[in-house]
C-alpha positions in Angstrom: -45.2 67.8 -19.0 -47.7 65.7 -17.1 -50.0 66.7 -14.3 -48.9 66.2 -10.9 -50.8 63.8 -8.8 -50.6 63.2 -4.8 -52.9 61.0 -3.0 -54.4 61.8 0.6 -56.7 60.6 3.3 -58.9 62.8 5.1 -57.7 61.8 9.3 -59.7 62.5 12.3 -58.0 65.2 13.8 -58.0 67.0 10.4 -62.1 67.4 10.6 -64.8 69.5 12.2 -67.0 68.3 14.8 -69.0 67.1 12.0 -66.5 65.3 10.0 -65.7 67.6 7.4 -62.1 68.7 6.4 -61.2 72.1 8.0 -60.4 74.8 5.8 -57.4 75.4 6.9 -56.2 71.6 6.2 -57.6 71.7 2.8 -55.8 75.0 2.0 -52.7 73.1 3.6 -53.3 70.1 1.5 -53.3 72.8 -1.5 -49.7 74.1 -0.5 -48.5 70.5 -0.3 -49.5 69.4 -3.6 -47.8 72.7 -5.0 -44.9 72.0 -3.1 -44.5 68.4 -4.0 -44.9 69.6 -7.6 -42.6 72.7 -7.8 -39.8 70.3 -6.3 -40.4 67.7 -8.8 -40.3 70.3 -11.6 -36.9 71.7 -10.0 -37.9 74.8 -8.6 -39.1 73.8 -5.0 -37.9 74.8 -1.6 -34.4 73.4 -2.2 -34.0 75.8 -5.4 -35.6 78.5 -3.4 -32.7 78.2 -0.9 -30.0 78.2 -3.1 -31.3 81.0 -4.6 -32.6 83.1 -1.7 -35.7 83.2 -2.9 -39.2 82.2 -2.1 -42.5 81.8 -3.8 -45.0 83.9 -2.3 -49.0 83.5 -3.0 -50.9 86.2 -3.9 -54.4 85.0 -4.6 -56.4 82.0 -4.2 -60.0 80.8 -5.8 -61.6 78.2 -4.3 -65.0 76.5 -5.6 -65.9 73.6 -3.2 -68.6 71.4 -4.9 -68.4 68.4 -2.1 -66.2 69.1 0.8 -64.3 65.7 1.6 -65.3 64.1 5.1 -63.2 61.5 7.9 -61.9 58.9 6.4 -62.1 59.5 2.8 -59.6 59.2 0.0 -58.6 62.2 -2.0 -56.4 62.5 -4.8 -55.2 66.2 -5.4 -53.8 67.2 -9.2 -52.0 70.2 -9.5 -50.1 72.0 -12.6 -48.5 75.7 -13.6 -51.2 76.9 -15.6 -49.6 80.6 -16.4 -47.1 83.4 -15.7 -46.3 86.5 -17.6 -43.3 88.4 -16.2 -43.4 88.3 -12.2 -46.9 86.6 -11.5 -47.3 82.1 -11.7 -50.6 80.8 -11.8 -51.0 77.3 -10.5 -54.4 75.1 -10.6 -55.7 72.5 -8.6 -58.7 69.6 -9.2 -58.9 67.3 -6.2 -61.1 64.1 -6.9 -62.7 61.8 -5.2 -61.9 57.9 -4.8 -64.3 57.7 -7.8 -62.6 60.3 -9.8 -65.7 62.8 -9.4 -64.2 66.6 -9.2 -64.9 67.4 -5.4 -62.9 70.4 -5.4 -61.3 73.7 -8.4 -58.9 76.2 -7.4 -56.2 78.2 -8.9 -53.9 80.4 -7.5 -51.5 83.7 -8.0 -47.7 83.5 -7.0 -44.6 85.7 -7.4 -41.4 84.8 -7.2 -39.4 87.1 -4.3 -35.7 88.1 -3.6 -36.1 86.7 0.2 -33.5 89.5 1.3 -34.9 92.9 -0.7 -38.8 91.3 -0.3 -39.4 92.3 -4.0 -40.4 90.5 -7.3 -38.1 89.3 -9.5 -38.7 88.4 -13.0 -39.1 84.5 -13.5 -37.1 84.6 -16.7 -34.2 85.9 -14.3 -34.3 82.5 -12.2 -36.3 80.2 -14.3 -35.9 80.8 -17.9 -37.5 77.7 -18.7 -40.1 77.5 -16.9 -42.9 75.6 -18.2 -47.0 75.4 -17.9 -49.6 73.7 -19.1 -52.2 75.9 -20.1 -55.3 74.6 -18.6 -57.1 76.8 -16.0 -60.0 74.9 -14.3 -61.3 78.5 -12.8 -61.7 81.7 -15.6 -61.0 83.9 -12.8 -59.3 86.8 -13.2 -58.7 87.7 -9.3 -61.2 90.5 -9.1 -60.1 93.0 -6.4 -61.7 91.9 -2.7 -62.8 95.6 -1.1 -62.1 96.3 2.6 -65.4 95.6 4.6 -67.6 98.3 5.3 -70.1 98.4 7.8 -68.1 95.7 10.4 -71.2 93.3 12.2 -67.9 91.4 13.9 -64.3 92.7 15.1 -61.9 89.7 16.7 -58.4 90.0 17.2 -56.1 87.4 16.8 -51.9 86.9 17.8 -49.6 85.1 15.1 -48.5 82.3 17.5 -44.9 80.2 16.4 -47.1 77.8 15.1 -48.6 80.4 12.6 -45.3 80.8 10.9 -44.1 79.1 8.0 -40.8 78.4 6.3 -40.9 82.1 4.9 -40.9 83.4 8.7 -44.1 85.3 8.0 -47.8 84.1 9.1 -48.9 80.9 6.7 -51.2 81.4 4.2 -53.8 79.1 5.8 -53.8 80.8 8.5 -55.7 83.6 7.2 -59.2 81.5 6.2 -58.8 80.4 9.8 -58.5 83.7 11.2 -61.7 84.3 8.9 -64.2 82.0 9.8 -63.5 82.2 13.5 -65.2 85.6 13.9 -68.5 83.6 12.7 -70.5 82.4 15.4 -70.6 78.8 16.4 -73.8 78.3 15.3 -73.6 79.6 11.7 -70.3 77.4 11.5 -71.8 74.1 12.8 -74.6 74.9 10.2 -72.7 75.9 7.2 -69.9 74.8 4.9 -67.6 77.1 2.5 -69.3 76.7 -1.3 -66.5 79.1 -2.4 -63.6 81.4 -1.0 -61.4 83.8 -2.7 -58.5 85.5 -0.6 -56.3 88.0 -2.0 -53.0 88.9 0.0 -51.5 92.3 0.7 -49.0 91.8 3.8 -47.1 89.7 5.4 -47.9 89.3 8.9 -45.0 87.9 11.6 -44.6 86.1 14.8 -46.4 87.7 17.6 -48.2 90.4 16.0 -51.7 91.7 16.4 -54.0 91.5 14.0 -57.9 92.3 14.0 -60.2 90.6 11.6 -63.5 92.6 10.3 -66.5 90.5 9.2 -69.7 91.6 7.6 -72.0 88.9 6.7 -74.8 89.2 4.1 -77.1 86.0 3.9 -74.6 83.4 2.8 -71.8 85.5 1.7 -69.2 87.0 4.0 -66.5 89.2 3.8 -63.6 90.0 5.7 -60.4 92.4 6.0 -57.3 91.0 8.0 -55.2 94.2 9.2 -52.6 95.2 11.4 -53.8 98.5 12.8 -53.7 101.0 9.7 -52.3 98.2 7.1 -54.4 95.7 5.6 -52.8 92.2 5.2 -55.5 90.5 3.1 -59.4 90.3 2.0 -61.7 87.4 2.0 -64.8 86.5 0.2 -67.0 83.3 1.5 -70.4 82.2 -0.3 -71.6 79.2 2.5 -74.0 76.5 2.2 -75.4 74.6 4.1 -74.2 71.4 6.0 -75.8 67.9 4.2 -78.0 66.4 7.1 -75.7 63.6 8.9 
């Protein structure tokens, strides 16, 4: 079992105003590669389909060592790195055009009966599934807290174009919601070093959700929640922005 490989290039309209990838494209690039890769490994969107099932992330760690910029050419390799009885892991390295690391991450998914919304034991579906077991990240997924002490409240509304081919809010989406309750300033200044996001709920077209943010020097955190139910927590160390 090799690693899967997928080659992108970073477009204009995927950037900042300062040319770096968005957050929410990179973690969109991430679900691509893991899509791509599932279906060449045979359990993919098309499996999930026949099966009524679905692949839902729990967790993601991101560490961002150089965040790619316009133009640039990226190559993103992704692998199942783990699973015990309902959770997958899958890790990502993406690389420069040089083959320097620019970007780690590895994430938590479970495999769901799409009608009951439960887990469902791998070995059920995919009794041979297989991984290559190689994490790039040691995390372990530490639990994210709700934020206390709230410097910023913003409200957001899962548009159509939120929603993904699970009906419920994409996981991208929530990074975005994220950093949009930093100011402009601190944004056009800073770049994400590292982000962590652990999911709770799903969230669905047209609801209301309100975003807490508390930030602490160059860390912030964040709760996403739907009036009393939390649907995820955040964790984002910043840095700041290379000179142009």
């Amino acid at each position: 079992m090799d690693k899967f490989e997928k080659e992108f290039q970073i477009r204009s309209y995927e950037c900042d105003q300062d040319g770096y990838l968005r957050v929410v494209t990179l973690m969109n690039i991430l679900q691509d590669a893991a899509d791509a890769s599932a279906t060449a490994l045979g359990f993919g969107f098309d499996f999930c389909i026949r099966n009524n099932v679905a692949w839902v992330g729990t967790n993601y760690h991101v560490v961002i060592k150089k965040m790619p910029k316009i133009h640039e050419k990226i190559k993103v390799l992704t692998w199942p790195s783990g699973e015990n009885k309902f959770m997958a892991l899958r890790d990502f390295i993406i690389l420069d055009a040089k083959g320097n690391q620019m970007i780690l991450a590895t994430s938590q998914w479970v495999l769901v009966d799409a009608v009951r919304k439960r887990p469902i034991s791998l070995a059920q579906y995919l009794p041979n599934y297989m991984y290559i077991n190689e994490r790039v990240l040691s995390t372990e997924f530490v639990k994210l807290g709700s934020v206390d002490n709230t410097e910023v409240s913003k409200e957001f509304e899962a548009r159509f174009d939120d929603i993904d081919l699970n009906r419920h809010v994409n996981n991208a989406i929530y990074p975005l919601w994220a950093t949009e309750t930093l100011s402009n300033d601190f944004l056009h200044h800073h770049i994400p070093a590292e982000i962590e996001i652990s999911y709770k709920k799903e969230c669905l077209y047209g609801e209301h959700v309100t975003v807490k943010t508390n930030l602490d020097s160059l860390t912030s955190l964040h709760t996403v929640a739907q009036q009393d139910k939390e649907l995820a927590h955040l964790r984002i160390t910043w840095q700041e922005k290379a000179a142009s």
